[in-house]
C-alpha positions in Angstrom: -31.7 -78.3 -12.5 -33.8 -75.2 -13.5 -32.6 -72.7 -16.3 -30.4 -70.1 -15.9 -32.1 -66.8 -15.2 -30.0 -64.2 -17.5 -32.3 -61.4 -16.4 -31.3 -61.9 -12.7 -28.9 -59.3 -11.2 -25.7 -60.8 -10.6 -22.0 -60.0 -8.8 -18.8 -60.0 -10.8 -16.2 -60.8 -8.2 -12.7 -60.0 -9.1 -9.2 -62.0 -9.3 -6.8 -61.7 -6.4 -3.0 -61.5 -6.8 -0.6 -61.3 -9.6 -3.1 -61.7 -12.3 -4.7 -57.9 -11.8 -1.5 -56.2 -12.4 -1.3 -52.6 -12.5 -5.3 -52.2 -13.3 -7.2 -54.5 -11.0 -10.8 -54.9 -11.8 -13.4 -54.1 -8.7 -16.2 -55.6 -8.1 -19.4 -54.9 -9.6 -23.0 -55.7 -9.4 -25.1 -56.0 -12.2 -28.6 -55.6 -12.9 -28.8 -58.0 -15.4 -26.7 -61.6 -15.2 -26.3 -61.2 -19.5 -24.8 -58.0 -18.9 -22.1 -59.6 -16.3 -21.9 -62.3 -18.9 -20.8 -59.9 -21.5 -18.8 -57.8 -19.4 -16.2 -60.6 -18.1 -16.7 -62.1 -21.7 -15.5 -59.0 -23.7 -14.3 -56.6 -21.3 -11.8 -58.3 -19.2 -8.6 -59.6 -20.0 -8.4 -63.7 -20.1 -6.2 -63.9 -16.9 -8.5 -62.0 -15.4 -10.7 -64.1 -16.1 -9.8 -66.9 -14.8 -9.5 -66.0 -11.3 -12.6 -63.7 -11.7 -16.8 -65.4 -10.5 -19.6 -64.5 -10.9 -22.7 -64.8 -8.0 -25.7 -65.3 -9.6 -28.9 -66.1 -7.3 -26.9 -68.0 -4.5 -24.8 -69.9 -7.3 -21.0 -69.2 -7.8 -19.7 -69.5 -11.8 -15.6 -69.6 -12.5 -14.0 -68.3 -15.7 -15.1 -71.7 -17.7 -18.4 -71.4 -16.1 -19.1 -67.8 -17.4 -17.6 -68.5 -20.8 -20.5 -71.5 -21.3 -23.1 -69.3 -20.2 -21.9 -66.7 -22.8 -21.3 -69.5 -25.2 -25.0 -71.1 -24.9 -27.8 -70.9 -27.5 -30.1 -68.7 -24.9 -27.2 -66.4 -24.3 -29.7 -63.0 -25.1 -27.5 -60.5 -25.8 -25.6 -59.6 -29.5 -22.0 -61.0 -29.0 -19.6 -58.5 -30.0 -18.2 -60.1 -33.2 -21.8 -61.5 -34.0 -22.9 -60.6 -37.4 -25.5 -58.0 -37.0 
């Protein structure tokens, strides 16, 4: 299995159904996978989450999939309650 490119761009695909509530989140396209990464991360509600994938060169990552490439030692971005 080869790396995971974080500099790749990437598609944040939204949940469906209940979960959105009154604010659904659209989709979006990324120039950066990291920047996806830290988007659905920090930006999006856990139960949107969930439901919520990412496309990232052909290859489709769920909510847990997401949170371990955010969670991995060659994550490249700051996390937002990383000590500065």
């Amino acid at each position: 299995m080869r790396p995971f490119d974080y500099n790749t761009s990437a598609e944040l695909f939204p949940t469906r159904g209940r979960a959105a509530g009154r604010r659904p989140v659209q989709y979006r396209r990324f120039a950066r996978a990291s920047e996806a990464i830290r988007f659905a991360i920090e930006e999006l509600h856990p139960d949107l989450l969930r439901g919520a994938y990412l496309e990232v060169e052909e290859q489709r990552y769920d909510g847990d999939g997401i949170r371990r490439l955010y969670e991995a030692a060659e994550y490249p971005l700051k996390k937002k309650n990383q000590a500065a």
